[in-house]
MMTF fields as JSON, N, C-alpha, C and O atoms, coordinates in Angstrom:
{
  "mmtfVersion": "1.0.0",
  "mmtfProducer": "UNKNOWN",
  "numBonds": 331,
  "numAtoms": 332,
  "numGroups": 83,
  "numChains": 1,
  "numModels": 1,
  "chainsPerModel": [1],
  "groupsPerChain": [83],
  "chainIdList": ["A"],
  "bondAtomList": [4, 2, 8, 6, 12, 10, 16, 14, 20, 18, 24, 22, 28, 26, 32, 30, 36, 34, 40, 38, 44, 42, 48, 46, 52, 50, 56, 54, 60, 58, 64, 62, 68, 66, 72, 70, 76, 74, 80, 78, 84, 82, 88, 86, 92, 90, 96, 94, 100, 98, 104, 102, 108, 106, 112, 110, 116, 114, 120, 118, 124, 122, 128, 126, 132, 130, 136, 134, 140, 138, 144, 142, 148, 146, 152, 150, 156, 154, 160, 158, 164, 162, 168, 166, 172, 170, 176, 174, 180, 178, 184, 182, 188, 186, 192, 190, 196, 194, 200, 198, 204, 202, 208, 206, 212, 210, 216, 214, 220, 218, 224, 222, 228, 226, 232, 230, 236, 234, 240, 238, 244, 242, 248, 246, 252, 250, 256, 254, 260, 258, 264, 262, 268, 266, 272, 270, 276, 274, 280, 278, 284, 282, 288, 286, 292, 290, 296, 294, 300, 298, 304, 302, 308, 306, 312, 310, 316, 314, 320, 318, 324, 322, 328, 326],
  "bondOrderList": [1, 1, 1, 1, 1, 1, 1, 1, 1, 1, 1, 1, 1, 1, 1, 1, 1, 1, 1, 1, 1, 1, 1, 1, 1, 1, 1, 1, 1, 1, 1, 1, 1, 1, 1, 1, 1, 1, 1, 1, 1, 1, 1, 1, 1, 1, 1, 1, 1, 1, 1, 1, 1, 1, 1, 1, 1, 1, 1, 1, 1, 1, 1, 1, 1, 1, 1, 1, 1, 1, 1, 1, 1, 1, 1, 1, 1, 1, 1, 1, 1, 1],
  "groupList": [{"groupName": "UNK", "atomNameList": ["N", "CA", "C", "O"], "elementList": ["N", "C", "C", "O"], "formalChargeList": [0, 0, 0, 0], "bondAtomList": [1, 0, 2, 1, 3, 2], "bondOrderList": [1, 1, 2], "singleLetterCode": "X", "chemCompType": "L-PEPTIDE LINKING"}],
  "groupTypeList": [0, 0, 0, 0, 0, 0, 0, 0, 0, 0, 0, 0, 0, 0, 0, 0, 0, 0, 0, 0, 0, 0, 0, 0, 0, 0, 0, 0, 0, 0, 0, 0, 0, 0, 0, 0, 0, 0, 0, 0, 0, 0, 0, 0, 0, 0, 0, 0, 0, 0, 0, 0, 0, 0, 0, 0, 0, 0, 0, 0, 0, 0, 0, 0, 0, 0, 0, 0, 0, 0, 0, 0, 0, 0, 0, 0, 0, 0, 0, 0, 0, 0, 0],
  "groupIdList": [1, 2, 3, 4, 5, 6, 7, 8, 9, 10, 11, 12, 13, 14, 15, 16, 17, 18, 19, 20, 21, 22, 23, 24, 25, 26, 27, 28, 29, 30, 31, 32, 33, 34, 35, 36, 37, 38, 39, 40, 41, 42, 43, 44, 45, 46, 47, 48, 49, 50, 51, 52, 53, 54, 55, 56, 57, 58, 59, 60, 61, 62, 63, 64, 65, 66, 67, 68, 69, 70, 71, 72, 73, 74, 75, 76, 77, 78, 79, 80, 81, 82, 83],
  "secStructList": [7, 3, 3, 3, 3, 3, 3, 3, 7, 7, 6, 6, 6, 7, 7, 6, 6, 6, 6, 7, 6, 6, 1, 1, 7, 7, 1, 7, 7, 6, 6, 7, 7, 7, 7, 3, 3, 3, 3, 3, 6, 6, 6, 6, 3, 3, 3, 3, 3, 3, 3, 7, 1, 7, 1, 2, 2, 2, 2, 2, 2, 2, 4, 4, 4, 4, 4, 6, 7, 3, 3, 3, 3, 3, 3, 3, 7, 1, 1, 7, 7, 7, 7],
  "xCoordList": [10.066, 11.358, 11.227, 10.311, 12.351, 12.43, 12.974, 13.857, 12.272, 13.061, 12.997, 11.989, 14.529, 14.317, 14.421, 15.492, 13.608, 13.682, 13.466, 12.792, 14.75, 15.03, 14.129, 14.091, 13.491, 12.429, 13.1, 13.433, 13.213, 13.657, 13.344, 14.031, 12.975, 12.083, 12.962, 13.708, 12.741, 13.567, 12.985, 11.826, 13.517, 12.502, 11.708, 10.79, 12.078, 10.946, 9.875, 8.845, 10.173, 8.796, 8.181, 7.151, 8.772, 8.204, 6.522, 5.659, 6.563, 4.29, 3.939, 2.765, 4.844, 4.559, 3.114, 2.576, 2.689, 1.516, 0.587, -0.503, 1.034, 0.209, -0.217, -0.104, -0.719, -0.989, -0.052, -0.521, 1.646, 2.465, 3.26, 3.254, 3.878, 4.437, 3.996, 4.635, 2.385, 1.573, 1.131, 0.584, 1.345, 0.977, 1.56, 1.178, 2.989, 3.976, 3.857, 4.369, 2.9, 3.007, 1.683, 0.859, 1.317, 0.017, 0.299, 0.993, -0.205, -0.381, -1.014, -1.01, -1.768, -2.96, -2.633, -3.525, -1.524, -1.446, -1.1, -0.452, -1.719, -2.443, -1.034, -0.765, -0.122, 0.866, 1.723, 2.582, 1.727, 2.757, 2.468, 1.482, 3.501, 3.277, 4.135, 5.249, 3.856, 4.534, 5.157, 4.361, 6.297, 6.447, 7.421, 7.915, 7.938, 7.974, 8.368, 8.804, 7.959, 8.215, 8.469, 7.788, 10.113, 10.459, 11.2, 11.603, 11.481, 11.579, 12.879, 13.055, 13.649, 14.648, 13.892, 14.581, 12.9, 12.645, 12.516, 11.517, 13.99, 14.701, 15.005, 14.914, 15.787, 16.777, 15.936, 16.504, 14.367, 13.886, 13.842, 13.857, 13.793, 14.025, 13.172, 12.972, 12.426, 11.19, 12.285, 13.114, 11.945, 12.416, 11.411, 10.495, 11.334, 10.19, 10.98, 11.814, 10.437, 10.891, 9.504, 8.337, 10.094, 8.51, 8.631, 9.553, 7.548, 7.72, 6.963, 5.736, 7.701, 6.715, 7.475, 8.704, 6.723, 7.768, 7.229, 7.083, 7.031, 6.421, 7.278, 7.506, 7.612, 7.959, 7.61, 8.081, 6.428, 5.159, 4.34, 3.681, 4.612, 3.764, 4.637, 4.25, 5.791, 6.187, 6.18, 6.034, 6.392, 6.184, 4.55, 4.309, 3.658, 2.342, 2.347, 1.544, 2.974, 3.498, 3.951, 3.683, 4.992, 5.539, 4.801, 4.971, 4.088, 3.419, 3.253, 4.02, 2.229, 1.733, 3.144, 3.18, 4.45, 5.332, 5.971, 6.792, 5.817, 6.396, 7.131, 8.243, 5.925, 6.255, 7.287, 7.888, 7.308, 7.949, 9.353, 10.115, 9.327, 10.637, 11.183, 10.546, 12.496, 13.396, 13.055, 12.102, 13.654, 13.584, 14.635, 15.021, 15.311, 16.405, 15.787, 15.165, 15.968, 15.139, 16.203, 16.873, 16.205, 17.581, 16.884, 16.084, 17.205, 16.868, 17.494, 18.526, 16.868, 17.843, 17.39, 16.247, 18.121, 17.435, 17.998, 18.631, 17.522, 17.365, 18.474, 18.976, 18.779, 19.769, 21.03, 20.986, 22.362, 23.227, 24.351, 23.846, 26.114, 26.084, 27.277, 28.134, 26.869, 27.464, 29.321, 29.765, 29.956, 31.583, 32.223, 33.422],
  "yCoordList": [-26.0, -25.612, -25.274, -24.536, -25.924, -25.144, -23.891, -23.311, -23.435, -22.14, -22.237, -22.628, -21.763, -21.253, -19.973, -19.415, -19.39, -17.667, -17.686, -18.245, -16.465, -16.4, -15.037, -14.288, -15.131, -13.286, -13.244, -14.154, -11.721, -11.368, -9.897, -9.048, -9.592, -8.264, -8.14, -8.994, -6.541, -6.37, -6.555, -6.969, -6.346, -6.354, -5.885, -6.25, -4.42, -3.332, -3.367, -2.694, -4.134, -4.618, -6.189, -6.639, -6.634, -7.819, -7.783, -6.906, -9.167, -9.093, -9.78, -10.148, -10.235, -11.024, -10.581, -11.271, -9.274, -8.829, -8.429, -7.857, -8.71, -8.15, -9.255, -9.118, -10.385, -11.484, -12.609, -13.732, -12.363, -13.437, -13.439, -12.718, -14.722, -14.541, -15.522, -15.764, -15.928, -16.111, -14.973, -15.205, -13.745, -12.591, -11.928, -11.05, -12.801, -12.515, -12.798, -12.454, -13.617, -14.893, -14.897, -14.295, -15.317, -15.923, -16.978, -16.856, -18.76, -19.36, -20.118, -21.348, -19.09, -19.6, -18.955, -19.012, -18.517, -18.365, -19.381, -20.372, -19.033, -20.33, -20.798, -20.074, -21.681, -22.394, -21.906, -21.321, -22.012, -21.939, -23.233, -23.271, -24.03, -24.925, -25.154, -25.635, -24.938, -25.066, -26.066, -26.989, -26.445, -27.735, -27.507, -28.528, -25.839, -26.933, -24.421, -23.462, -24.611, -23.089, -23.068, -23.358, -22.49, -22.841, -21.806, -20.996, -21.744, -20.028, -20.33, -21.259, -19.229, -18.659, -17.734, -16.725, -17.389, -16.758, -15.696, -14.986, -15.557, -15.075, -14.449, -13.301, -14.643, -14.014, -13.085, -12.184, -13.446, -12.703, -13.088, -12.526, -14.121, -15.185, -16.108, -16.903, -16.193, -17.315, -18.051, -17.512, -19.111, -19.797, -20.414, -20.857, -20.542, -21.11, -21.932, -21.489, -23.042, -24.008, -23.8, -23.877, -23.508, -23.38, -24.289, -25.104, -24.205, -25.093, -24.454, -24.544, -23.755, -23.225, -23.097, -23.161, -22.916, -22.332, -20.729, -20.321, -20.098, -18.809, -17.863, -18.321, -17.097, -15.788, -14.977, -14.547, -14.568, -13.77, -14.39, -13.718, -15.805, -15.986, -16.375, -16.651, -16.334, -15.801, -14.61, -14.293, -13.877, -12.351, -12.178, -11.156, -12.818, -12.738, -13.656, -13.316, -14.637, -15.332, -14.84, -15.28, -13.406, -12.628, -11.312, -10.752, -10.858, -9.692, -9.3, -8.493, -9.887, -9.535, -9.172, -7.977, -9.925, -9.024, -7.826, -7.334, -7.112, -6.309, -5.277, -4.83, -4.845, -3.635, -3.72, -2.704, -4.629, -4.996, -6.239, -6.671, -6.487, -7.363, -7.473, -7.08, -8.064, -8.084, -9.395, -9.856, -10.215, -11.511, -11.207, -10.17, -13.258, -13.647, -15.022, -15.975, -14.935, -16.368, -16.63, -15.872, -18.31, -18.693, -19.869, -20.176, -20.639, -21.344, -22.596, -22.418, -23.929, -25.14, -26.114, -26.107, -27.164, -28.81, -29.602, -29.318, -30.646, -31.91, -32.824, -33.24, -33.075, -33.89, -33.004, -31.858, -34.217, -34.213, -33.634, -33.518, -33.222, -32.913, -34.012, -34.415, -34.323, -35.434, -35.35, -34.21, -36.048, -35.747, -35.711, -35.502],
  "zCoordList": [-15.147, -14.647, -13.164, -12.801, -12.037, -11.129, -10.831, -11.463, -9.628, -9.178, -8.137, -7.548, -7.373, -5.97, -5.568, -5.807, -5.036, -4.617, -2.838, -1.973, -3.032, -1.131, -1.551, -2.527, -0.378, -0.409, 0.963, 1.723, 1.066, 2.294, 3.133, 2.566, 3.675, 4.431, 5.467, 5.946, 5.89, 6.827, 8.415, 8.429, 9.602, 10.632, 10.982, 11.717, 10.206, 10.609, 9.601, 9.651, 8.759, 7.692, 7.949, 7.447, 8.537, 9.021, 8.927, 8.936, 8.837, 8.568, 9.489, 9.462, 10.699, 11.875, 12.769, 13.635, 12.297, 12.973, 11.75, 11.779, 11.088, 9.534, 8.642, 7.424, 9.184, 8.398, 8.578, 8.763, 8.531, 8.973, 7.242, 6.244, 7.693, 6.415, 4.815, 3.791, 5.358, 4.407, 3.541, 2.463, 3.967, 3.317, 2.273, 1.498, 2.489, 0.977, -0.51, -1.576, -0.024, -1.546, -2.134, -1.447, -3.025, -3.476, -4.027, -5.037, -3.512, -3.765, -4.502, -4.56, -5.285, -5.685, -7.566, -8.411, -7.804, -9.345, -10.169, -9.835, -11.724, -12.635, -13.236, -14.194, -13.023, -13.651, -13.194, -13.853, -11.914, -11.072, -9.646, -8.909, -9.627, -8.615, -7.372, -7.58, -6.36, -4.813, -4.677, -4.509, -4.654, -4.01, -2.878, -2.398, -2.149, -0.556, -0.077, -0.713, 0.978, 1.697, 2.889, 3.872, 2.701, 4.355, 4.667, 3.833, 6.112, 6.665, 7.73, 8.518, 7.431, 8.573, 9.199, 9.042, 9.827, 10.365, 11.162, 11.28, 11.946, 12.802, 12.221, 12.657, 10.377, 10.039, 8.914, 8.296, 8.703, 7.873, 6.261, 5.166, 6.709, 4.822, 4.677, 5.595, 3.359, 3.335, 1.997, 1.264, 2.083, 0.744, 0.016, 0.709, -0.967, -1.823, -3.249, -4.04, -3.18, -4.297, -5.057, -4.675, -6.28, -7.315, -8.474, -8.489, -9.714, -10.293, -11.486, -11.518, -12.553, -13.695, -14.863, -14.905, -15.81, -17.175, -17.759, -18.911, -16.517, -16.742, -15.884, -14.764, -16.045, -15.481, -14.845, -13.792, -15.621, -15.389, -13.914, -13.12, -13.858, -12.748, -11.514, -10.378, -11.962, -10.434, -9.832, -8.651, -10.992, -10.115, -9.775, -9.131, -10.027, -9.441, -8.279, -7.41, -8.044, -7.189, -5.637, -4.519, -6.253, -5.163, -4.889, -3.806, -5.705, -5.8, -4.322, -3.797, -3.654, -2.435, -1.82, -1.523, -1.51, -0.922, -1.487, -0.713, -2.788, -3.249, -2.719, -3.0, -1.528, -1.493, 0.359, 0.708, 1.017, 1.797, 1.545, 2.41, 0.433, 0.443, -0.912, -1.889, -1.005, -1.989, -2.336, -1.708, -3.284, -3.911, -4.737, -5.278, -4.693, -5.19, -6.257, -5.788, -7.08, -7.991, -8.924, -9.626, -8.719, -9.627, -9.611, -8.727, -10.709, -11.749, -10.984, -10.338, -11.04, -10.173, -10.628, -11.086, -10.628, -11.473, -10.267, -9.251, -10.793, -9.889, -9.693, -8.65, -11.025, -12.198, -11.321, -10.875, -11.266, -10.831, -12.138, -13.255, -11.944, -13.21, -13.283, -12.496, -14.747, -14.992, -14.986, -14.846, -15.074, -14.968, -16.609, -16.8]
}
């Protein structure tokens, strides 16, 4: 299943000097798959398209930002809807 989650930090939590905003995420959890992370930057928003049928591993997913940012995760398909 996909997901898209907006994470979002404020300025004064920003990680621009604290690692960046590779420091939010862990990329590296077991059945969970990346397929694309892209940033408003300015405005303080990472987006992440994921790819799992776990729950559990997105929030290990987001962990590392916990304690500096919010997250929005909603569920999205590919497939057009039919009429």
């Amino acid at each position: 299943m996909l997901f898209h989650i907006t994470q979002t930090h404020t300025a004064e939590s920003c990680p621009k000097d604290e690692g960046g905003s590779k420091s939010l995420y862990d990329p590296n959890v077991v059945g969970l798959k990346v397929i694309g992370i892209f940033g408003a930057f300015a405005e303080h928003e990472i987006y992440y398209l994921v790819e799992t049928d776990d729950m559990e591993a997105i929030q290990k997913f987001l962990f590392p930002g916990f304690k500096r940012c919010t997250c929005r995760i909603t569920p999205v398909v590919e497939e057009p809807i039919d009429k």
